[in-house]
Each structure stands twice: as structure tokens, then as C-alpha cells.
N, C-alpha and C positions, 0 to 999 in steps of 0.2 A: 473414512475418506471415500467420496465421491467419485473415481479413476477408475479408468480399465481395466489394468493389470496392478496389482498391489507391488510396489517400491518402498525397498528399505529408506534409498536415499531421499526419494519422494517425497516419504514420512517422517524422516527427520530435516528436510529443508521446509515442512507443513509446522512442523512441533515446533521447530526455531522460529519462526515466523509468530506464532501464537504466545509464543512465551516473550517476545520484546516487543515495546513501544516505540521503538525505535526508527522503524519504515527505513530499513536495510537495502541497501544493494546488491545484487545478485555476486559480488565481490568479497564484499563483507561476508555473505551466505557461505560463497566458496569456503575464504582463510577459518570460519567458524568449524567450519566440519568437518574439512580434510584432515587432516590428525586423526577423526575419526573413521575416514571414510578415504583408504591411502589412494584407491583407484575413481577419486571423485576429481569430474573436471570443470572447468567451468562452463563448457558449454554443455552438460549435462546439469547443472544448476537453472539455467538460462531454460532450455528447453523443457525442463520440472517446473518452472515459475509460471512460463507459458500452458503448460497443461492447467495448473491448478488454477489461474486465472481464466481460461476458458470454460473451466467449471465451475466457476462460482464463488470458490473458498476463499481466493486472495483478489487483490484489487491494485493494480498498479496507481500509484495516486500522485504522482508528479516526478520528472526528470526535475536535478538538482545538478549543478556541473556538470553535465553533461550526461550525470547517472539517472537510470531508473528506480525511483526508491519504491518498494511495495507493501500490503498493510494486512493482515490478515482479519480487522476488525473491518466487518463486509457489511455493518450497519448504516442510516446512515448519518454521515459525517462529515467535516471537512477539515483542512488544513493549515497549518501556519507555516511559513517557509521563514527561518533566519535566514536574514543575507548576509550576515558577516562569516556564522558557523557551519550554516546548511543544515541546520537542525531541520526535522520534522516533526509538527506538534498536532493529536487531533484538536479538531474543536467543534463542541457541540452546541446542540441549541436546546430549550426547553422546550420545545416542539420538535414534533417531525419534523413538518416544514415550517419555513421561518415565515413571518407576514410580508416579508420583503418579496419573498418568493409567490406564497400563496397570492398574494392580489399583484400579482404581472399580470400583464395583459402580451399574448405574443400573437400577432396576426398569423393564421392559419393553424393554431393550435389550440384543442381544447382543454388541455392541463398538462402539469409539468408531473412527470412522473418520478423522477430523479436529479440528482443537481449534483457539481460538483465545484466547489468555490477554491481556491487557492487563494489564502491572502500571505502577505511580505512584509517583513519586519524584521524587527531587533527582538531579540527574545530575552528573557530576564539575564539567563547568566551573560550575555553579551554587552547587558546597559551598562 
């Protein structure tokens, strides 16, 4: 882990994050690990999600009802959003970048270096 000072809690809100597909809320993070962690709160959640995003490891990838869901897969990728469930799905491409993307034309810019798409839908278990 890439941090300042080495955190228990830190490294198990990094290790939960890595073990699910799920792109969790810092809510869910909480109810997961308090059992384990009786003096864990949620804004000590919040403020570990915030470190580890500003370092690199996690990637906050879209509010969904009003939550922040976060993703520990830092390659890159984009998303599907249910709108009935609020599921999070990645979704990749067989390119780095996609054709749609590579041949944009952006006035004042000479290449896109990253991208972040959000698409919306019904996802299978919802049909």
C-alpha cells in the first residue's frame, strides 16, 4: 500500500474494496467491517476512501442515489449504471481506447489521455 503511515483499518477498507465487484459505498464499507473493527466509524471510512483515492489505488466512479460508489479496479474502464437496482457493472473495451474515442477531434486539445463514460440502463437481473 502506497500511504503515509500504515492503517489496519486503511488495509482492510483497500482488501474489501479489491475482493468485490461490487463499487460499494463508503456505507456498505462501514456495516462490512465494523464487527471487525468495533472502534471503526464512518467517517474514518470516508476519510481512508479519500486517502486511497488520492493515491492512486481506488477511483471514485459514479454517485448513484445520492451515494458515492468506489472501484479498486484503477485500469482503464467504464460503467454501467441500473436504474431500477443501482447496480454497478464494469465495462470494458477490446482496446485501450475505444475508436469512438481515439478519432474525436476536441478543439484546443492534442489527445485524450483518459476517459470516463457512465452508461444507464436495465441490467440483466432487472429485465
Amino acid at each position: 500500500m502506497r500511504t503515509q503511515n500504515y492503517s489496519k483499518k486503511r488495509q482492510a477498507i483497500y482488501e474489501l474494496l479489491l475482493s468485490t465487484k461490487e463499487h460499494p459505498t463508503a456505507e456498505w464499507i462501514y456495516n462490512t467491517l465494523k464487527d471487525e473493527y468495533a472502534d471503526l466509524s464512518l467517517g474514518t471510512v470516508y476519510r481512508n476512501l479519500k486517502l486511497l483515492e488520492k493515491n492512486g489505488m481506488i477511483k471514485s466512479v459514479a454517485v448513484v442515489n445520492g451515494c458515492e460508489r468506489y472501484d479498486a479496479l484503477t485500469s482503464p474502464h467504464s460503467h454501467f449504471v441500473c436504474t431500477k437496482c443501482s447496480r454497478v457493472i464494469d465495462v470494458f473495451y477490446r482496446d485501450e481506447v475505444p475508436d469512438f474515442i481515439r478519432n474525436m477531434h476536441i478543439d484546443g486539445a492534442d489527445r485524450v489521455d483518459y476517459f470516463s463514460l457512465i452508461y444507464y440502463g436495465t441490467c440483466n437481473n432487472c429485465e
